[in-house]
C-alpha positions in Angstrom: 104.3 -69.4 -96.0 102.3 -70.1 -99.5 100.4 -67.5 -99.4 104.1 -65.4 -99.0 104.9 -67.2 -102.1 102.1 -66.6 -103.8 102.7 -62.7 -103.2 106.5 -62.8 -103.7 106.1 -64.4 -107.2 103.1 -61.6 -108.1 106.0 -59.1 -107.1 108.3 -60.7 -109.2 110.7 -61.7 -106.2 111.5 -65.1 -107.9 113.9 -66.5 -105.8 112.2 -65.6 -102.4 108.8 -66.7 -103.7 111.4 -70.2 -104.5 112.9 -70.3 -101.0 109.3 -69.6 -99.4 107.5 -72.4 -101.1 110.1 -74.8 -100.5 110.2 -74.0 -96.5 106.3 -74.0 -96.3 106.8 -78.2 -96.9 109.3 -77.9 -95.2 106.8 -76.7 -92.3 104.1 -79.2 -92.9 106.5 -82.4 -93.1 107.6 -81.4 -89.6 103.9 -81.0 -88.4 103.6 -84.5 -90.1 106.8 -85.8 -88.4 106.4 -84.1 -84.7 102.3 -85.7 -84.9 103.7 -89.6 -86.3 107.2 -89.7 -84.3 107.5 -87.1 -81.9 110.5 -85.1 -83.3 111.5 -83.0 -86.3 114.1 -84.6 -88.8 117.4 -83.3 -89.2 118.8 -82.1 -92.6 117.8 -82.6 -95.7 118.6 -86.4 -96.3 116.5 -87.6 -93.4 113.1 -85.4 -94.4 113.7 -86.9 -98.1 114.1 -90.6 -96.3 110.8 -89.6 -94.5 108.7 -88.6 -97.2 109.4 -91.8 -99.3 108.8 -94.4 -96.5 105.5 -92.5 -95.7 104.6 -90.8 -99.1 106.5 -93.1 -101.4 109.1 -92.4 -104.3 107.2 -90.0 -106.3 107.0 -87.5 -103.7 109.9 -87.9 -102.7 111.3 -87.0 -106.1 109.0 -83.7 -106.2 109.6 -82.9 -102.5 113.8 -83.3 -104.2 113.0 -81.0 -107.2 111.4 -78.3 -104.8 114.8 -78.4 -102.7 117.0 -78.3 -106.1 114.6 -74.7 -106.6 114.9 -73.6 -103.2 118.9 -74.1 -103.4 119.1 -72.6 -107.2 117.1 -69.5 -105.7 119.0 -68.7 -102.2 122.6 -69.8 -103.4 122.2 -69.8 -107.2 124.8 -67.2 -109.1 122.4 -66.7 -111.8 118.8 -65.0 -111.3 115.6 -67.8 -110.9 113.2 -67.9 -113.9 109.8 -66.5 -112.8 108.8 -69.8 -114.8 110.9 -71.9 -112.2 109.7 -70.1 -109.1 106.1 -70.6 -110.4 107.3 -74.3 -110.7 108.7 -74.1 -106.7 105.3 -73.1 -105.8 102.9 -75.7 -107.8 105.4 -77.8 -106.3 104.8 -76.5 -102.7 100.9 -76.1 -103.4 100.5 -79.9 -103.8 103.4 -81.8 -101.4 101.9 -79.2 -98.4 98.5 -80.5 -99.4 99.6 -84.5 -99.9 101.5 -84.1 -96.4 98.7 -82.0 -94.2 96.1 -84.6 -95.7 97.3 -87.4 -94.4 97.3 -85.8 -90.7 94.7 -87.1 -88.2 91.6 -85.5 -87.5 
């Protein structure tokens, strides 16, 4: 899913390159989840109430700004700044690494 993002922002496709980021850590904190407690979480609020108790508050807060992106780009009225969608991504880049790092071997 990054590498769709990566391709989607070189095309200009702002808001899906947004949306794609956002769901590729959306991916790994499920791998995460389903490896530490056996299940996927739920909604929004329970994956940001996972990421702080395992990866503490400042992940948390940049796994919340990379949602904000995601929903400005699929349900926003106005069109997503390349510059913000290149934002979603960096964003993306390092919580998918931070949460597939801490995986065990």
């Amino acid at each position: 899913m990054l590498e769709a993002a990566r391709r989607d922002l070189e095309m200009g496709l702002s808001e899906k390159a947004a949306s794609a980021a956002y769901f590729a850590a959306e991916a790994a904190l499920n791998s995460v989840s389903v490896e530490r407690q056996g299940s996927v979480p739920v909604g929004f609020r329970s994956r940001l109430r996972l990421v702080e108790r395992w990866f503490g508050a400042k992940a948390r807060g940049r796994y919340a700004l990379l949602h904000h992106l995601r929903v400005r780009a699929d349900h926003g009225r106005a069109k997503l700044p390349r510059k913000e969608a290149r934002e979603a991504l960096e964003l993306a880049e390092e919580i998918v690494s931070l949460f597939l790092g801490s995986r065990r071997e």
